[in-house]
C-alpha positions as protocol buffer text, in pm:
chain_id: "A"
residue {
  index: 1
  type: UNK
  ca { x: 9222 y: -2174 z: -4569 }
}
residue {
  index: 2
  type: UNK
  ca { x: 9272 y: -1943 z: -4328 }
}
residue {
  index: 3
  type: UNK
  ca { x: 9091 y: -1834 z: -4001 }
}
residue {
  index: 4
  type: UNK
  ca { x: 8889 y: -1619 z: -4030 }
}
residue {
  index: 5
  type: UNK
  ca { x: 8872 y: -1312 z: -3807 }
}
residue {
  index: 6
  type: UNK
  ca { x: 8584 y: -1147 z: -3594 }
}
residue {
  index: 7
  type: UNK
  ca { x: 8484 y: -821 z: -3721 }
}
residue {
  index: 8
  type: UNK
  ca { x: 8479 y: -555 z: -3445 }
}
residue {
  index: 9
  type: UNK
  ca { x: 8130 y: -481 z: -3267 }
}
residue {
  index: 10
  type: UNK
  ca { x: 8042 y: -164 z: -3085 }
}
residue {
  index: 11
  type: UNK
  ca { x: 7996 y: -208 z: -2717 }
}
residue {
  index: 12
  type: UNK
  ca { x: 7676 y: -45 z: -2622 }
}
residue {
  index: 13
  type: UNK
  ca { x: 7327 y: -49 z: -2658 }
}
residue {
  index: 14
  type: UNK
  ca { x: 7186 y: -96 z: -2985 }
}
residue {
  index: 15
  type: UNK
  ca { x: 6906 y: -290 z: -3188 }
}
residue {
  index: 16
  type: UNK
  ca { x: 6653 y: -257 z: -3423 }
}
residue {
  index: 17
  type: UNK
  ca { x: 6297 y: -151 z: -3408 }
}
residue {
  index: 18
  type: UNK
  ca { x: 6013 y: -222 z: -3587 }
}
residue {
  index: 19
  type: UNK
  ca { x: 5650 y: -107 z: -3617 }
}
residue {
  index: 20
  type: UNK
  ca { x: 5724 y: 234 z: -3450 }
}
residue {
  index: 21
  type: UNK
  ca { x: 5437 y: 406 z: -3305 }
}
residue {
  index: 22
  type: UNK
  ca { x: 5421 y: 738 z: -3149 }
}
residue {
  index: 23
  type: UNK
  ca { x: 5069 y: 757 z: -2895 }
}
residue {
  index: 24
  type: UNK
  ca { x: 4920 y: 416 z: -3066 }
}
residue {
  index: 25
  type: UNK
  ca { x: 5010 y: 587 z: -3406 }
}
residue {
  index: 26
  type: UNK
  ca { x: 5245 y: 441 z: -3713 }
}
residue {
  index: 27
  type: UNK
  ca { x: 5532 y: 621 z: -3730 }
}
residue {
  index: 28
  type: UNK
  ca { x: 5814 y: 639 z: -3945 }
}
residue {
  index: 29
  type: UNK
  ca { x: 6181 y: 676 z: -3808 }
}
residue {
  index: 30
  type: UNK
  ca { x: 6241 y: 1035 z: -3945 }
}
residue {
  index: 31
  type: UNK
  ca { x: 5853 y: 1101 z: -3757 }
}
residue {
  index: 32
  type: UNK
  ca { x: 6037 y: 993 z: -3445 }
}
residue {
  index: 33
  type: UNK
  ca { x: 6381 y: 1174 z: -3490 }
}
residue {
  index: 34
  type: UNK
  ca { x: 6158 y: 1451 z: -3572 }
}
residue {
  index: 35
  type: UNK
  ca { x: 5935 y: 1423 z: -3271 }
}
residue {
  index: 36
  type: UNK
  ca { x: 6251 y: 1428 z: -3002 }
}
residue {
  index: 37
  type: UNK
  ca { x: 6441 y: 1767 z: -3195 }
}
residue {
  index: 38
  type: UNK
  ca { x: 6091 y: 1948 z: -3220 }
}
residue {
  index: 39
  type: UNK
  ca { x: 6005 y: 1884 z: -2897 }
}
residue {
  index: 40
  type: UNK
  ca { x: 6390 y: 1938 z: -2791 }
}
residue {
  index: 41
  type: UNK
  ca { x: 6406 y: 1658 z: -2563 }
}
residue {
  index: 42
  type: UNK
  ca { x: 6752 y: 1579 z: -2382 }
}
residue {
  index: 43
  type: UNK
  ca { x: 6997 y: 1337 z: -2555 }
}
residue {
  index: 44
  type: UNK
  ca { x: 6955 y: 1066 z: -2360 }
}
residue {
  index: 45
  type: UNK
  ca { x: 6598 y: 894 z: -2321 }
}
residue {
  index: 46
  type: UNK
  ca { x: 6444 y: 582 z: -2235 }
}
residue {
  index: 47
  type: UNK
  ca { x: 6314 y: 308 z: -2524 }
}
residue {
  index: 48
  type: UNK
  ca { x: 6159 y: 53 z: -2429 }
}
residue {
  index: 49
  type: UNK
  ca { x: 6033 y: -301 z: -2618 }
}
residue {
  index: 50
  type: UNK
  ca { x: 5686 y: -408 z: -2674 }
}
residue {
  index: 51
  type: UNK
  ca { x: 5362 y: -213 z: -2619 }
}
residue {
  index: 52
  type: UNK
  ca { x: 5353 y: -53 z: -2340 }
}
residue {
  index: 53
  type: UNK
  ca { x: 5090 y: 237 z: -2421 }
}
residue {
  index: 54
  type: UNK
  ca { x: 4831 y: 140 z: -2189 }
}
residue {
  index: 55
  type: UNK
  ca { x: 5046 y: 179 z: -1872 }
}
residue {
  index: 56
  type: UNK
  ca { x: 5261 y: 474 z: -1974 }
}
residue {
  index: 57
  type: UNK
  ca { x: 4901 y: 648 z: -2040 }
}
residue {
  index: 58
  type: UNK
  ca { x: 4836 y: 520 z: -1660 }
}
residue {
  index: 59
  type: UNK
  ca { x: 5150 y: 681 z: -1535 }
}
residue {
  index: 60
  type: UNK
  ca { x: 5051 y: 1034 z: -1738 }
}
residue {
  index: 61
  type: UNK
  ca { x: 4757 y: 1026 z: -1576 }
}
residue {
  index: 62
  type: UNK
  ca { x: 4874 y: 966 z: -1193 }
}
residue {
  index: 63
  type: UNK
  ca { x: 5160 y: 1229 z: -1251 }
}
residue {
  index: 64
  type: UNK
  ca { x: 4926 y: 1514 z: -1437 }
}
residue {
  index: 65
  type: UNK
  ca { x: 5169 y: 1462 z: -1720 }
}
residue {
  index: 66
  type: UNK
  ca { x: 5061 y: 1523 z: -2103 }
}
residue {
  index: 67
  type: UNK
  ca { x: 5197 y: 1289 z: -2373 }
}
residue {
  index: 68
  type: UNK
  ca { x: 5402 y: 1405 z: -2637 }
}
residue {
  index: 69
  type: UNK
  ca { x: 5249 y: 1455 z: -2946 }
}
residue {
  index: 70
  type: UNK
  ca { x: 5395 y: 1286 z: -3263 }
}
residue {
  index: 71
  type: UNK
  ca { x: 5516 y: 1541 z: -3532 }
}
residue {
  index: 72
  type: UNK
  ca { x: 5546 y: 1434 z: -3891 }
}
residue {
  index: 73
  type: UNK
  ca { x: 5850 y: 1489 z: -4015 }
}
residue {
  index: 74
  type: UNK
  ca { x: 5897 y: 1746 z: -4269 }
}
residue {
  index: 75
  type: UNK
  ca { x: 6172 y: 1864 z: -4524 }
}
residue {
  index: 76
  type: UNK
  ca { x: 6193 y: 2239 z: -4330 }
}
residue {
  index: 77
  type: UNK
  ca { x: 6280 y: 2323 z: -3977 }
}
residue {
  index: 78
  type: UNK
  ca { x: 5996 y: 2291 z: -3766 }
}
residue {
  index: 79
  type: UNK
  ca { x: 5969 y: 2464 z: -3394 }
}
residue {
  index: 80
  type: UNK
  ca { x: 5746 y: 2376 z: -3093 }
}
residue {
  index: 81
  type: UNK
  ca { x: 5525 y: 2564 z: -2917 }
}
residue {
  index: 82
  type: UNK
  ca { x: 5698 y: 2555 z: -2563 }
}
């Protein structure tokens, strides 16, 4: 037998996430996609792992700052109000 060769990995962030909520609610992966281009957010943004609603609500709250909404995704082009 021969050895066997490592497949190439990308070198960069990555992972997988699971139970996606959007303000404490489920959320589906196209809800989330559909949430950032609705709401036209830049193309680079923070995730981070494990609950963390409580304090981000906190930090809206000291900086006057209103959550985004979550928007259901939809099969036609949605806009935002802003």
């Amino acid at each position: 037998m021969g050895q066997l060769k490592q497949k190439m990995s990308f070198d960069g962030s990555r992972g997988w996430i699971g139970n996606l909520r959007i303000l404490g609610e489920k959320a589906s992966a196209l809800d989330f996609v559909n949430t950032i281009m609705v709401n036209r957010f830049e193309h680079h943004f923070p995730i981070a792992s494990g609950n963390l609603y409580e304090q981000l609500m906190e930090v809206c709250s000291w900086l006057h700052l209103e959550p985004t909404r979550p928007v259901s995704y939809r099969n036609y082009l949605q806009n935002s109000d802003r």
